[in-house]
N, C-alpha and C positions, 0 to 999 in steps of 0.2 A: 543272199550271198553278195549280189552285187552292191549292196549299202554298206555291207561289211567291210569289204574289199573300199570302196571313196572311201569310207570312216577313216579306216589304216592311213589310205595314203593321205587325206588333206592333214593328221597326226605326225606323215614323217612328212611333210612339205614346212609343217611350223617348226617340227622340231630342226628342220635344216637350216630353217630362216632364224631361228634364237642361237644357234650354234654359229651360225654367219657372224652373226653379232656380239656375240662372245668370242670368236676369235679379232673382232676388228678392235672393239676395247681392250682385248688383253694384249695387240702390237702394239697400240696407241699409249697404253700406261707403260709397257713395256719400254718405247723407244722414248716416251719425252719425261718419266716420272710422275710424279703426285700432280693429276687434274686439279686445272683450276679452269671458273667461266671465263669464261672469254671477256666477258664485260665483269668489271672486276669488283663491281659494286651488288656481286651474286654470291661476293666470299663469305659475308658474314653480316649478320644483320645491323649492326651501326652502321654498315656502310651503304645498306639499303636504304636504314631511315633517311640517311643526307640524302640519297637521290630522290627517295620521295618528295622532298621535303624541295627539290630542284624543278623538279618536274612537274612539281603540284601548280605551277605558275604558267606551265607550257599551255596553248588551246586542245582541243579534243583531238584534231590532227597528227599535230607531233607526239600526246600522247600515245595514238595509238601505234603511232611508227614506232618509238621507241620497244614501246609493248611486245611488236611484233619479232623486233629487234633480240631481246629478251630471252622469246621463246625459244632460241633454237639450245643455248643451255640449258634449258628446264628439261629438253627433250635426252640430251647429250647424258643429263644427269641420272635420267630415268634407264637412260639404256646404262649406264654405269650397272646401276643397283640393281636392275636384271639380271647382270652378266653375272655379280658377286651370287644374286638367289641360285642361278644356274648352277655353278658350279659347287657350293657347299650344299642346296639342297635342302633338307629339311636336316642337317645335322648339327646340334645343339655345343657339341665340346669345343672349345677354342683350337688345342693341342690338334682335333683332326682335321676340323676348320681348316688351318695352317696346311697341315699336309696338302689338305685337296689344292687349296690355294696357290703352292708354291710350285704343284704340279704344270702350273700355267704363268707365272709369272715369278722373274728374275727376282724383284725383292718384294714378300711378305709386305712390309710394312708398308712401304710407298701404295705398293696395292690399297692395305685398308684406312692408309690416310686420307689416297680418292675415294672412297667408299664414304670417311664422313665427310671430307669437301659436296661431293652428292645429294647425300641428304641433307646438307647445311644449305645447298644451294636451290632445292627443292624447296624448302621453307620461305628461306627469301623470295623467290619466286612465289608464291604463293601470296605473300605477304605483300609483294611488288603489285603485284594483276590485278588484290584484291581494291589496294590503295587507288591505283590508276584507271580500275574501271566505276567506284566512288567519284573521284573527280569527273569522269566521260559525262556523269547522269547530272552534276550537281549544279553545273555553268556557272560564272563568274559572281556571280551574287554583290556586283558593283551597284555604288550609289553617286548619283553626281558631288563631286566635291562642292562646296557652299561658300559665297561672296564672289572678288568682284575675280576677274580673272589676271595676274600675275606676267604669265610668260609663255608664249607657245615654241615650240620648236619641232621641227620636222628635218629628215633627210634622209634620202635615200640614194643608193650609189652601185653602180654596177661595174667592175671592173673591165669584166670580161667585155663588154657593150662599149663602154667607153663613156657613161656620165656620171654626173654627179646633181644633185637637187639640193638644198637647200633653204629652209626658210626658219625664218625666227620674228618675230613679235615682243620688244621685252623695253621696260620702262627704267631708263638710265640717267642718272641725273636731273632726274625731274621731266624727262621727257621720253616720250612714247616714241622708240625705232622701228621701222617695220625694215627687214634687210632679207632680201633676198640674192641668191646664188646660183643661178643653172646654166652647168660646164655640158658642150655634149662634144663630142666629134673628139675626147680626150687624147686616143692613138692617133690624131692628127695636129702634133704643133704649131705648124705653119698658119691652120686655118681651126684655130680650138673653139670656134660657137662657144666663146662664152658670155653669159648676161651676168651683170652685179647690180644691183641696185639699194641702196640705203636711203629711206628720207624718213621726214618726223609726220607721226601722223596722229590726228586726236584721241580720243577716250573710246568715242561711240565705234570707232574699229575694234579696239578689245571686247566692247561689249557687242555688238556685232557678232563676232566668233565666239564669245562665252554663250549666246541664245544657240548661234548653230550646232556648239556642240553636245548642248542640253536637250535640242528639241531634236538631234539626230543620234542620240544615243552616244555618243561617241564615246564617253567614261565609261561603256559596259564591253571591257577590250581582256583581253588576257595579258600577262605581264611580257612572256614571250609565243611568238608565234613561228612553227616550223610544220615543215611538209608532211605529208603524209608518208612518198617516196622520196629515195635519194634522189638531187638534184646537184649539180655542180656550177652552173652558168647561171645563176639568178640573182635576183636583185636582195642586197642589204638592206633594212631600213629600221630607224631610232625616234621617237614621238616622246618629248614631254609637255605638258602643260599645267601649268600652276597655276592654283588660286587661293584665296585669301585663306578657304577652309582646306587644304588638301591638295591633292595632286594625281596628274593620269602619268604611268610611266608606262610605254611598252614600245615593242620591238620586235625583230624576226627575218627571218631569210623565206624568198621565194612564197609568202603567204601573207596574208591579216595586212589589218586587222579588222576585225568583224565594223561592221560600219562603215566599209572603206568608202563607199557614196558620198557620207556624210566629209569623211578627211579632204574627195576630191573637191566638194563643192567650198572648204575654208579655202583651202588651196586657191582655186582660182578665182575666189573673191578676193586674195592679197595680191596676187597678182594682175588682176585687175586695179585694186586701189592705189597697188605703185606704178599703173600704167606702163605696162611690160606687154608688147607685140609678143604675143607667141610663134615661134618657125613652123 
């Protein structure tokens, strides 16, 4: 008797908690109309492939942020199509369909135009996760570019902090510049710590940083790089480097890029070669 009696009630405890949630979906289509995701590239699936096709370049991190990002439409979607099963039920004709329907919501159609936004955004979804968790397992699958090396460039800037970094390496009219730039103390005019320096420097410096960035990995980077959590106070930063065969482009907020050892130690072998006292 007493299994009977839990049986009942854990039965009217669910059944209170799906009718909870069928009346919070049917205020929410009710007051704002035809659902759509929040992230708007869950409306239909060309617009999923672009984001895939965006995001396939981000590191494991920000894919997984976005990801998780994601999910709460997938969830949002699912309690839609609940609400809709609740209330029609197991009944097959459109015409009573309607009826049960209308019993609950101002307009029919808006109703089951959310209904297929829902299942439209369940696919994508689907179709989103399955894309992004592919990329998670597959890593960058970079090769060093080939010859001599071109052009470096680095910089990174923090508003909020107040600097800015700079550096470049790059061959201009016949001659090798190496030009460096590091602004700190920015929200102070009066007294801006800033460094510049430009002079000309020979061959064996390019190739110099073409060895370190070969023998430190540094071509095996993501295209961009973003956090796992939100952050709002962190640093910008933009890398390219050019050579004869190819090229590394990448970038990111508040993370990356993988190898970062390797980018400190060019770093401060140019600033060493342009004889720059650090503060």
């Amino acid at each position: 008797m007493k299994r009977i009696l839990l049986t009942l009630m854990c039965a009217m405890a669910l059944s209170l908690g799906a009718w909870a949630q069928v009346d919070e979906v049917v205020a929410n289509i009710n007051k704002d109309g035809i659902w759509t995701p929040r992230n708007s590239f869950l409306k239909d699936m060309e617009s999923t492939d672009r984001m895939i096709a965006q995001v396939s370049r981000y590191n494991p991190g920000g894919q997984q942020f976005i990801l998780n990002e994601v999910e709460e439409d997938y969830i949002y979607a699912q309690k839609i199509l609940q609400t809709r099963d609740e209330i029609i039920g197991t009944t097959k004709k459109l015409k009573k369909q309607n009826k049960l329907l209308a019993k609950y919501f101002k307009n029919v159609d808006l109703a089951r135009q959310s209904f297929a936004q829902a299942e439209e955004t369940e696919k994508c979804f689907a179709h989103f996760s399955g894309a992004l968790n592919g990329f998670m397992k597959g890593g960058t699958n970079a090769s060093m570019p080939s010859g001599a090396l071109k052009y470096f460039y680095y910089s990174r800037n923090n508003g909020f902090a107040g600097f800015r970094e700079e550096f470049s390496l790059n061959k201009n009219k016949g001659k090798n510049i190496l030009k460096i730039t590091i602004a700190r103390r920015m929200h102070m005019p009066e007294n801006p710590g800033e460094t510049k320096c430009e002079i000309e420097v020979n061959d064996s410096v390019f190739q110099r940083v073409r060895d370190m960035v070969e023998e430190g990995k540094l071509y095996d980077v993501y295209r961009e790089y973003h956090p796992e959590v939100m952050i709002t106070d962190a640093s910008g930063w933009s890398m390219t480097i050019s050579f004869e065969g190819g090229s590394i482009d990448s970038g990111g907020y508040a993370t990356g890029p993988d190898h970062h050892d390797t980018l400190n130690k060019i770093l401060q072998y140019l600033v060493e070669v342009a004889g720059i006292e650090e503060e």
